[in-house]
N, C-alpha and C positions, 0 to 999 in steps of 0.2 A: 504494500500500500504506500500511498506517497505521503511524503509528510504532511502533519494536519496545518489547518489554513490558521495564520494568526493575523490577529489586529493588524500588525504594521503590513500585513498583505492587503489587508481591507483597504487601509489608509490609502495607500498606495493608491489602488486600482480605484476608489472615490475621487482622491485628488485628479491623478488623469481623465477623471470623465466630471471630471468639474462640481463633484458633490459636496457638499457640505452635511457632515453628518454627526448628531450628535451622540455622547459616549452611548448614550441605550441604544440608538440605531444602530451604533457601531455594534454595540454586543451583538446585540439580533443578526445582522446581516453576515456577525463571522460566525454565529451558529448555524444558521443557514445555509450559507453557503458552503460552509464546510460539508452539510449534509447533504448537498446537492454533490456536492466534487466527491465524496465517499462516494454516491450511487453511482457517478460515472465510473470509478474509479472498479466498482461491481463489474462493471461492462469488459472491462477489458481481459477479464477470465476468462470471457467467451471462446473457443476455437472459430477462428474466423480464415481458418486457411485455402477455405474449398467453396468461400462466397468469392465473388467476383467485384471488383469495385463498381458503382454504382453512383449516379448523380442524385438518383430518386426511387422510393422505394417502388413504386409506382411507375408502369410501363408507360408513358404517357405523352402527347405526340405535342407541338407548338399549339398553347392555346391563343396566342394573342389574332387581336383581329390585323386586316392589310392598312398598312397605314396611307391614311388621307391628307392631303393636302384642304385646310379650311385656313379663313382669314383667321390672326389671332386678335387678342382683344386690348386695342388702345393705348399705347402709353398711360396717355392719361387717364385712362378707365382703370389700370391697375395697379396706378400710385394714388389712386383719389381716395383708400382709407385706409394708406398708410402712416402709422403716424409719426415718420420722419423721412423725408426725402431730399434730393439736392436738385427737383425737376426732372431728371434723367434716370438716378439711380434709387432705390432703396438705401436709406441710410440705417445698420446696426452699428452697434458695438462692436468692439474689438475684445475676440476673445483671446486671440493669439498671442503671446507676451513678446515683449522684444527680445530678441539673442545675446 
């Protein structure tokens, strides 16, 4: 089995996904997950020598439809209830930190 998951793993993989969590979430989410990564960790007992790789488990053929060419819609119809733009673009925040 692999080693069990601790807090400073949790921290970790929160801060890269930009969470803010507090010490009970923290406990929760490394009980948790810890119990999720055990059941994965179930899986890998399995003899999987004589399965073939697969994308899907499911035979299953292209569902999407043919794509269309239609007008799209407006500039300004899709900046009109944003609530910060520069006329051209959407304006967010900067989640990227500098180097």
């Amino acid at each position: 089995m692999a080693e069990p998951l601790t807090k400073a793993d949790v921290t970790k993989v929160a801060h890269l996904a930009r969470l803010k969590l507090t010490d009970v979430e923290l406990d929760l989410f490394t009980t948790q997950l810890g119990q999720v990564l055990g059941y994965v960790d179930l899986l890998s007992e399995l003899n999987t020598d004589d399965v073939p790789p697969m994308a899907h488990v499911a035979d299953i053929a292209n569902v999407f439809r043919e794509d269309e060419l239609k007008p799209s819609l407006p500039r300004a119809a899709s900046l009109s209830n944003a609530p910060k733009t520069d006329g051209k673009f959407f304006v967010v925040p900067q989640i990227l930190e500098d180097a």
